[in-house]
py3Dmol code that shows the C-alpha trace and the ligand (Angstrom):
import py3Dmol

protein = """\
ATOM      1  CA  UNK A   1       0.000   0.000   0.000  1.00  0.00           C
ATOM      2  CA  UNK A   2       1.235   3.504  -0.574  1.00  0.00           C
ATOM      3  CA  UNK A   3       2.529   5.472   1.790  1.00  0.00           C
ATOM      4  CA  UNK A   4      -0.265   8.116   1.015  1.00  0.00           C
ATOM      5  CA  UNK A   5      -2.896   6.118   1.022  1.00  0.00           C
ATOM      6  CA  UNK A   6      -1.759   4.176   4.555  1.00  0.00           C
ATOM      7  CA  UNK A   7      -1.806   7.979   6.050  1.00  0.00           C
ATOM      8  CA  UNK A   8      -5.565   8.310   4.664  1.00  0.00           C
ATOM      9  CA  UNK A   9      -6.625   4.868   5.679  1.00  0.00           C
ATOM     10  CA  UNK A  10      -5.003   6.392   9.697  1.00  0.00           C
ATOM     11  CA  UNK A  11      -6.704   9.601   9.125  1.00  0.00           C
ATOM     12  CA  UNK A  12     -10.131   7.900   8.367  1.00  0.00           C
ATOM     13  CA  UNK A  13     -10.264   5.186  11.109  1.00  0.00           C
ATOM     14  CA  UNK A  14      -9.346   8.237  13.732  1.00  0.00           C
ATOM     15  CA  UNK A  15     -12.146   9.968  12.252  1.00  0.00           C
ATOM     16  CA  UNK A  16     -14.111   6.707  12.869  1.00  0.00           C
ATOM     17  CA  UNK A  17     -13.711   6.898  16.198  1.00  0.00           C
ATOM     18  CA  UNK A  18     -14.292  10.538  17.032  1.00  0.00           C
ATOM     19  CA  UNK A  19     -17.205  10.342  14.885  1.00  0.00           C
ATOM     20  CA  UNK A  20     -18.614   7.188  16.029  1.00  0.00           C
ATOM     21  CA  UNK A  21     -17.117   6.214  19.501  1.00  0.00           C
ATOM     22  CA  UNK A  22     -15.297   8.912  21.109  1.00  0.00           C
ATOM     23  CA  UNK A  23     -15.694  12.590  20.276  1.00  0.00           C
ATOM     24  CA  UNK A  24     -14.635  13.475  23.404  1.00  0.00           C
ATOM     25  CA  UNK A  25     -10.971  12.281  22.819  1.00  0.00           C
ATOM     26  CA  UNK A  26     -10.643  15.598  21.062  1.00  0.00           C
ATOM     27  CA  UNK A  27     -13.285  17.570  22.373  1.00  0.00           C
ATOM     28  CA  UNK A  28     -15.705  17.750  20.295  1.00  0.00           C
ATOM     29  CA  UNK A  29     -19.565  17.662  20.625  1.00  0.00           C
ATOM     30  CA  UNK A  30     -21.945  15.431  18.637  1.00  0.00           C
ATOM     31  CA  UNK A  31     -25.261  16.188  18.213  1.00  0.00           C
ATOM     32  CA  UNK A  32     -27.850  13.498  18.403  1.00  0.00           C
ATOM     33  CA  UNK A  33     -27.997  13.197  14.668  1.00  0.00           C
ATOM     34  CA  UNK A  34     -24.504  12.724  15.047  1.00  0.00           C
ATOM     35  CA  UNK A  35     -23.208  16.170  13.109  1.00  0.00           C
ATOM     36  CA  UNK A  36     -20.348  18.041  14.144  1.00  0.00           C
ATOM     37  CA  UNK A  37     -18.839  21.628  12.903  1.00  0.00           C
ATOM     38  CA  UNK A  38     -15.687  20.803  10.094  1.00  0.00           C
ATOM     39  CA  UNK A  39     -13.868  23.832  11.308  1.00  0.00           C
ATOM     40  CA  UNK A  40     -14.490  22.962  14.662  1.00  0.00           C
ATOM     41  CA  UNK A  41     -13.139  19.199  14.171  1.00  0.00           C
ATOM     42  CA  UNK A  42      -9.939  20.350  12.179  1.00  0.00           C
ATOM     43  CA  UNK A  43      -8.935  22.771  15.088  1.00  0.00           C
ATOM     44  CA  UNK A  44      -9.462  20.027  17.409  1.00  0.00           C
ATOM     45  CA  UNK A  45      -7.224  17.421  15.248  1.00  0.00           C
ATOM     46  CA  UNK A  46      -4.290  19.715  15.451  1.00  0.00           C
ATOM     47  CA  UNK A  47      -4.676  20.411  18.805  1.00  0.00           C
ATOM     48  CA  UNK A  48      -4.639  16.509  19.561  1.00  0.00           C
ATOM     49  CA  UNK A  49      -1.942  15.851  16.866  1.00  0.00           C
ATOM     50  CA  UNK A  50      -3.873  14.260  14.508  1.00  0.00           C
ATOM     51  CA  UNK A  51      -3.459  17.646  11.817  1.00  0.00           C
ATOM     52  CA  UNK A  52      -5.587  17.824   8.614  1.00  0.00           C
ATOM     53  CA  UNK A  53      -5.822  19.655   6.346  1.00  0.00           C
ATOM     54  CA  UNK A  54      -9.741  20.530   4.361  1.00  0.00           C
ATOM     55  CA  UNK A  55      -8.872  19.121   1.190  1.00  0.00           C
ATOM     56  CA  UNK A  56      -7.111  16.040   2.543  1.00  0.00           C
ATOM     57  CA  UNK A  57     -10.627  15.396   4.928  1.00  0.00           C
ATOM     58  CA  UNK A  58     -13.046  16.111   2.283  1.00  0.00           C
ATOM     59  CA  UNK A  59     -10.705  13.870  -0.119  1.00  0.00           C
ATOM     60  CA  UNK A  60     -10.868  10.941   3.006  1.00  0.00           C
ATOM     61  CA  UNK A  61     -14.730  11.887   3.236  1.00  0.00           C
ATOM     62  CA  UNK A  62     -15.566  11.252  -0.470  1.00  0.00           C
ATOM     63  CA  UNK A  63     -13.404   7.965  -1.029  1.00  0.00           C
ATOM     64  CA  UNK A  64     -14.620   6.365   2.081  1.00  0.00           C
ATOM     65  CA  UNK A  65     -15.065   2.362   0.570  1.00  0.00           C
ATOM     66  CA  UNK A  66     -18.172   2.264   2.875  1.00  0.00           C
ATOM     67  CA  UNK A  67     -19.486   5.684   2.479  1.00  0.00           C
ATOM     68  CA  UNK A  68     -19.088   6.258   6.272  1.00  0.00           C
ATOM     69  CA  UNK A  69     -19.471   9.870   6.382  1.00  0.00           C
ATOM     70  CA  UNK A  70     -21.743  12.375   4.959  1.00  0.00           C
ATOM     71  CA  UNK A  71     -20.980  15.953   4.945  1.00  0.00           C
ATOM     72  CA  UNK A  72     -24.031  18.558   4.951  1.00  0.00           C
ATOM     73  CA  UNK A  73     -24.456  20.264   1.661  1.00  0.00           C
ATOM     74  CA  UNK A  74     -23.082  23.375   2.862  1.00  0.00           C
ATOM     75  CA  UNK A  75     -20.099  21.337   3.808  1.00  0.00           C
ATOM     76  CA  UNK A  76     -20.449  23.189   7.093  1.00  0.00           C
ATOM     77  CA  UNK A  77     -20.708  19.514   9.171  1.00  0.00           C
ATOM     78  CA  UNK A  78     -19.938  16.213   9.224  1.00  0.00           C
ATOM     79  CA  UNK A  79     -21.504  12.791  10.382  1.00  0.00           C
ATOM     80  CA  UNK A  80     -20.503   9.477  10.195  1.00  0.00           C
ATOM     81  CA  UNK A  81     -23.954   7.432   9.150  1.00  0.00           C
ATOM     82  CA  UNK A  82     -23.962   4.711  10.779  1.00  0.00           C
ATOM     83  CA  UNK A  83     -22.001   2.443  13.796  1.00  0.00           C
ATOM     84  CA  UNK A  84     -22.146   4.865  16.565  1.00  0.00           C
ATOM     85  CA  UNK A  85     -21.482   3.997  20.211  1.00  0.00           C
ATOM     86  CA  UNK A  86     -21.635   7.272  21.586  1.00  0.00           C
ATOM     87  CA  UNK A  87     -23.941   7.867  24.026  1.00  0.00           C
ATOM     88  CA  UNK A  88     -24.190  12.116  22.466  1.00  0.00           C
ATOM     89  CA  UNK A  89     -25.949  10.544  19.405  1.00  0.00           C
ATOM     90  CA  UNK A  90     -29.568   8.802  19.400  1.00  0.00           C
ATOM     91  CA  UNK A  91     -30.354   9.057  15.510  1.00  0.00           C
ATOM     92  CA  UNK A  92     -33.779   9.157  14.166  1.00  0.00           C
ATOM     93  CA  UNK A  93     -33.914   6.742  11.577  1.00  0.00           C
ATOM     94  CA  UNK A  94     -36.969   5.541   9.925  1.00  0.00           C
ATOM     95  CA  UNK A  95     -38.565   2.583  10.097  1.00  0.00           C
ATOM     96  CA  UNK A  96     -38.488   1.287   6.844  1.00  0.00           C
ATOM     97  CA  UNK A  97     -39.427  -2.913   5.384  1.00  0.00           C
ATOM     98  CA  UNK A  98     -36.483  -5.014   4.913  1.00  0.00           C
ATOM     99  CA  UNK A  99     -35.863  -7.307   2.203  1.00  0.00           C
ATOM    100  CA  UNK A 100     -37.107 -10.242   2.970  1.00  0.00           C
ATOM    101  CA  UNK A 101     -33.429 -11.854   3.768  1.00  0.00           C
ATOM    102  CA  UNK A 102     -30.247 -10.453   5.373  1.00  0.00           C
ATOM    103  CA  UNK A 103     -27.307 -11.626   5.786  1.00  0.00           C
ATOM    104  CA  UNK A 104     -24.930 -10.592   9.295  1.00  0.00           C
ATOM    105  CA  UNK A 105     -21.456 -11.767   8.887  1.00  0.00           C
ATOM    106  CA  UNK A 106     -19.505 -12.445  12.342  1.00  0.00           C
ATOM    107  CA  UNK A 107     -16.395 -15.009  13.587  1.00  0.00           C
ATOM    108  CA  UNK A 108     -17.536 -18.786  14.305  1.00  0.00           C
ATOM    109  CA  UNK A 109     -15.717 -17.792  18.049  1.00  0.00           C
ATOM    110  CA  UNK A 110     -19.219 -15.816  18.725  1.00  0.00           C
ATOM    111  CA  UNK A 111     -21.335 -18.934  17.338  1.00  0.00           C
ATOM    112  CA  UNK A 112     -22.032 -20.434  20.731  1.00  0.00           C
ATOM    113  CA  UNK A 113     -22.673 -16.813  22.655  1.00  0.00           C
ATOM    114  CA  UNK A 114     -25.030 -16.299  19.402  1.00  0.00           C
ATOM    115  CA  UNK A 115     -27.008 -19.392  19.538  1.00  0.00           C
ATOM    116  CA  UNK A 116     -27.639 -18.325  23.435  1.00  0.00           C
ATOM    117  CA  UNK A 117     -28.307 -14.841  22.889  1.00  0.00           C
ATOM    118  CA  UNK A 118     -29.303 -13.735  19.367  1.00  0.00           C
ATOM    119  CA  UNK A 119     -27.562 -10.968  17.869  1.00  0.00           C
ATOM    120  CA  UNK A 120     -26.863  -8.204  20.539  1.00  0.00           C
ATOM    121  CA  UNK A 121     -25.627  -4.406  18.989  1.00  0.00           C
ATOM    122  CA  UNK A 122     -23.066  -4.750  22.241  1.00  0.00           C
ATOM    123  CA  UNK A 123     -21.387  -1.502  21.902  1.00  0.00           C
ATOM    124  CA  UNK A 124     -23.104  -0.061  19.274  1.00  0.00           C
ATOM    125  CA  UNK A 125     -26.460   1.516  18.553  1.00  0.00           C
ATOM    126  CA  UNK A 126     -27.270  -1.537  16.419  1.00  0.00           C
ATOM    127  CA  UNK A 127     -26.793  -5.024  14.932  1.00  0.00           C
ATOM    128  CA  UNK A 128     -25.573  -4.514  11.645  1.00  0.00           C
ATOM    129  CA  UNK A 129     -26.888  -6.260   8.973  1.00  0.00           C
ATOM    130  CA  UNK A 130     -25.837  -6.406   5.136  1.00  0.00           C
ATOM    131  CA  UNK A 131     -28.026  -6.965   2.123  1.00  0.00           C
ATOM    132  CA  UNK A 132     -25.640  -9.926   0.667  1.00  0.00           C
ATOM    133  CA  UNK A 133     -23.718 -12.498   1.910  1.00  0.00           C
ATOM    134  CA  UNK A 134     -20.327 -10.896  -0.203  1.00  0.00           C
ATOM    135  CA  UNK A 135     -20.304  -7.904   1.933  1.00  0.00           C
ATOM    136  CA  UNK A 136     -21.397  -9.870   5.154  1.00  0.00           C
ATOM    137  CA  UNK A 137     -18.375 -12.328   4.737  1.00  0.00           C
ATOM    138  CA  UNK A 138     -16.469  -9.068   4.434  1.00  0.00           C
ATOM    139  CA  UNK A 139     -17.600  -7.663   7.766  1.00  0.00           C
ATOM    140  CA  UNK A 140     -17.441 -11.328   9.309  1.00  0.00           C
ATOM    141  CA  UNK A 141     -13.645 -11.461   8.026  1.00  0.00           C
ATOM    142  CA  UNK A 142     -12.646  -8.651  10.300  1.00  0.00           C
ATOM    143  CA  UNK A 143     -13.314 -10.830  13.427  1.00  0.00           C
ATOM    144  CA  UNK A 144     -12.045 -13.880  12.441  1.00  0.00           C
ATOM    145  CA  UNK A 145     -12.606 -17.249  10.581  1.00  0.00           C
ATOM    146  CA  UNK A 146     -16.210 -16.692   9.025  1.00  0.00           C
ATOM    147  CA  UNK A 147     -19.705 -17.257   9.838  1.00  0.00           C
ATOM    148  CA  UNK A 148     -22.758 -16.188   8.189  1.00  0.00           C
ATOM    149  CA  UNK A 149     -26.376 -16.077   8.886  1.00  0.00           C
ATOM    150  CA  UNK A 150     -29.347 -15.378   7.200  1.00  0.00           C
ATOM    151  CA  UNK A 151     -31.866 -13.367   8.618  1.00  0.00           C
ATOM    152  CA  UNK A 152     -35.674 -14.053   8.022  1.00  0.00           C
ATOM    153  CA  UNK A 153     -36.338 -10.460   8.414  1.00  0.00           C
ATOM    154  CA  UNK A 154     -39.814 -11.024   6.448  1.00  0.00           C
ATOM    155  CA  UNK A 155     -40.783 -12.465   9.416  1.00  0.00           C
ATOM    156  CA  UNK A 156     -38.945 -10.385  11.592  1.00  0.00           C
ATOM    157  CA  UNK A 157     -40.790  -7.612  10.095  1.00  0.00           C
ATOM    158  CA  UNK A 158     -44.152  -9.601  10.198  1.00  0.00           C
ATOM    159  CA  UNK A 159     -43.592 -10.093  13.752  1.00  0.00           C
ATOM    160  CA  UNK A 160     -43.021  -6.181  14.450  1.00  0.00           C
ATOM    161  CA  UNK A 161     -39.226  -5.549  14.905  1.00  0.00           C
ATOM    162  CA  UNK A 162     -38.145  -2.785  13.299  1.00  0.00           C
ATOM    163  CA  UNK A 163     -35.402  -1.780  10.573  1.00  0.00           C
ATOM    164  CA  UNK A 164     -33.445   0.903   9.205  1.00  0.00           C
ATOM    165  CA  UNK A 165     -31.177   1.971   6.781  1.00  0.00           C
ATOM    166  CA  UNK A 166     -28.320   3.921   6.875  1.00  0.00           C
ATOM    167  CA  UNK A 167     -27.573   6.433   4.429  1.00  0.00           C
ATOM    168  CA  UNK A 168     -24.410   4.420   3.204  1.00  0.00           C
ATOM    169  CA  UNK A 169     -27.072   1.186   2.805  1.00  0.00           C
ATOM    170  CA  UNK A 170     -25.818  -0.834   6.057  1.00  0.00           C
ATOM    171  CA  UNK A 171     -29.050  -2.090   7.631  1.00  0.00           C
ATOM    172  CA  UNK A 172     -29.996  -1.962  10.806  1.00  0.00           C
ATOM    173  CA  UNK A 173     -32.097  -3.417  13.597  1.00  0.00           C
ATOM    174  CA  UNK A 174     -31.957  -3.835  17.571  1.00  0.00           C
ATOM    175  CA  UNK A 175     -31.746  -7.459  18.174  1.00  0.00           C
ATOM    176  CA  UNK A 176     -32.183 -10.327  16.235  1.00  0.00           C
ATOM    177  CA  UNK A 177     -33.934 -13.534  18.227  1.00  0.00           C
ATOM    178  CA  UNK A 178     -32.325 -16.799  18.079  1.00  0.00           C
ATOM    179  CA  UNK A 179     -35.483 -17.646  16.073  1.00  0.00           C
ATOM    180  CA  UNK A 180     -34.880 -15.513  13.250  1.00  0.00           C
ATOM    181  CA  UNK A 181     -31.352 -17.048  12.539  1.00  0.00           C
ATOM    182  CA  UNK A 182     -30.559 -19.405   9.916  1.00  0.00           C
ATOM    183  CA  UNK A 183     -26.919 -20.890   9.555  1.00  0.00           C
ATOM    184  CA  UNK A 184     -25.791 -20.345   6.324  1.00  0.00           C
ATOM    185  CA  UNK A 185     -22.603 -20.328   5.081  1.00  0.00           C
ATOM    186  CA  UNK A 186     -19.290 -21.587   7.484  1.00  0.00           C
ATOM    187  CA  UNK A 187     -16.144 -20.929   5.153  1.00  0.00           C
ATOM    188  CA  UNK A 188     -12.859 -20.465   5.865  1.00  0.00           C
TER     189      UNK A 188
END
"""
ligand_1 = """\
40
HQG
C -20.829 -10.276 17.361
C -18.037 -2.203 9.974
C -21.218 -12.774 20.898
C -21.160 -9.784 15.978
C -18.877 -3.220 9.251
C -19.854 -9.111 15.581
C -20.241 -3.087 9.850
C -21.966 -11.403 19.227
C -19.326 -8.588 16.905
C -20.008 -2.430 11.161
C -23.293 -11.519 19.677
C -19.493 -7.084 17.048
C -20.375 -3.327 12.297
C -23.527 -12.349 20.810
C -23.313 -10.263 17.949
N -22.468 -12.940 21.379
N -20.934 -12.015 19.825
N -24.759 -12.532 21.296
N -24.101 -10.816 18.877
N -22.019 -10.618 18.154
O -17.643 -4.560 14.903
O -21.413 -6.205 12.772
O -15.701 -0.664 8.612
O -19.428 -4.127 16.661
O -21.525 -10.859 15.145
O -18.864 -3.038 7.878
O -18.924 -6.769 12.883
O -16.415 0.128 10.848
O -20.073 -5.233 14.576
O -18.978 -10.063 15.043
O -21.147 -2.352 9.112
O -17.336 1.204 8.787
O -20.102 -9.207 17.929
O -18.628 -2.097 11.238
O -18.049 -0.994 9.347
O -18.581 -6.450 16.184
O -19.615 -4.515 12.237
P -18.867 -5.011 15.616
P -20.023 -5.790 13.084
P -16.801 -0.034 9.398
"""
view = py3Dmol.view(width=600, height=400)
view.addModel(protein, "pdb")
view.setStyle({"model": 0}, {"cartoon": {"style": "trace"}})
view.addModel(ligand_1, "xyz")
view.setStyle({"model": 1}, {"stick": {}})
view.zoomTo()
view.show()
């Protein structure tokens, strides 16, 4: 990997987890929609020693793989969309109908706590679900040796659990029952 893009790949998980986690590692305020002032974030970076420049953050904003932020279109603030665990956000989504299957892609090390529990959000706002099993072997991947399930989210929906979707397409929902799981694919 270049040496440029390695910096921008540093830059953007930091702004991961001011956006999404910690804001208050630099001192910055979210608001419950999750939106913070860009001037106000760049003064804060330098002062934490994370410096960045505008161009090189809207550049990092706009080829995001996942699409994680969205900037207002004043380009005045700054979100990320979706994977929050900070307790200054509560977004509003909508409650929207699912397709009727999704996939959630985790490590076969969380199979057993699974099976017990369901799908908890932990941490996070949410359980994360993905629309195919490509992108949910993908998020699996980053935990480990891979395990996906599909999600009968027709009957999910049927049964009257809600879901969203972020703007970047990442679904989400609060907890998936045991019930709704279905083993699918166990690959290596
Ligand atoms: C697992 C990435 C034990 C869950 C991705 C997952 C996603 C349980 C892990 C986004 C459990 C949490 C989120 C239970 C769930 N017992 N383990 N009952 N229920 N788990 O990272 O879904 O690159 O918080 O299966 O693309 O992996 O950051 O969630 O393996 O959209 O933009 O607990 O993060 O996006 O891990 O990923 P995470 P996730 P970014």
């Amino acid at each position: 990997m270049k040496s440029q893009e390695k910096n921008q790949q540093q830059h953007s998980k930091f702004l991961s987890l001011v956006l999404r986690h910690q804001p208050e590692t630099i001192g910055i305020q979210l608001d419950s929609e999750g939106w913070t002032d860009v001037q106000i974030l760049l003064q804060q970076l330098i002062k934490h020693h994370h410096p960045l420049k505008l161009d090189a953050f809207i550049q990092i904003v706009e080829s995001s793989d996942k699409k994680r932020f969205q900037l207002s279109n004043d380009h005045c603030k700054i979100r990320a969309v979706q994977g929050h665990s900070s307790t200054q956000v509560k977004r509003d989504y909508i409650a929207i109908t699912p397709p009727n299957t999704l996939f959630h892609g985790t490590a076969t090390r969380f199979v057993d706590s699974i099976l017990d529990q369901g799908l908890m959000s932990g941490e996070r706002h949410h359980v994360h679900l993905s629309a195919d099993q490509i992108t949910a072997a993908q998020v699996g991947k980053r935990h480990g040796k891979v395990f996906i399930y599909q999600i009968d989210t027709q009957q999910m929906h049927q049964d009257g659990y809600h879901f969203y979707q972020a703007e970047n397409g990442v679904w989400l929902t609060e907890h998936v029952p045991v019930k709704y799981l279905r083993q699918f694919v166990h690959s290596d």
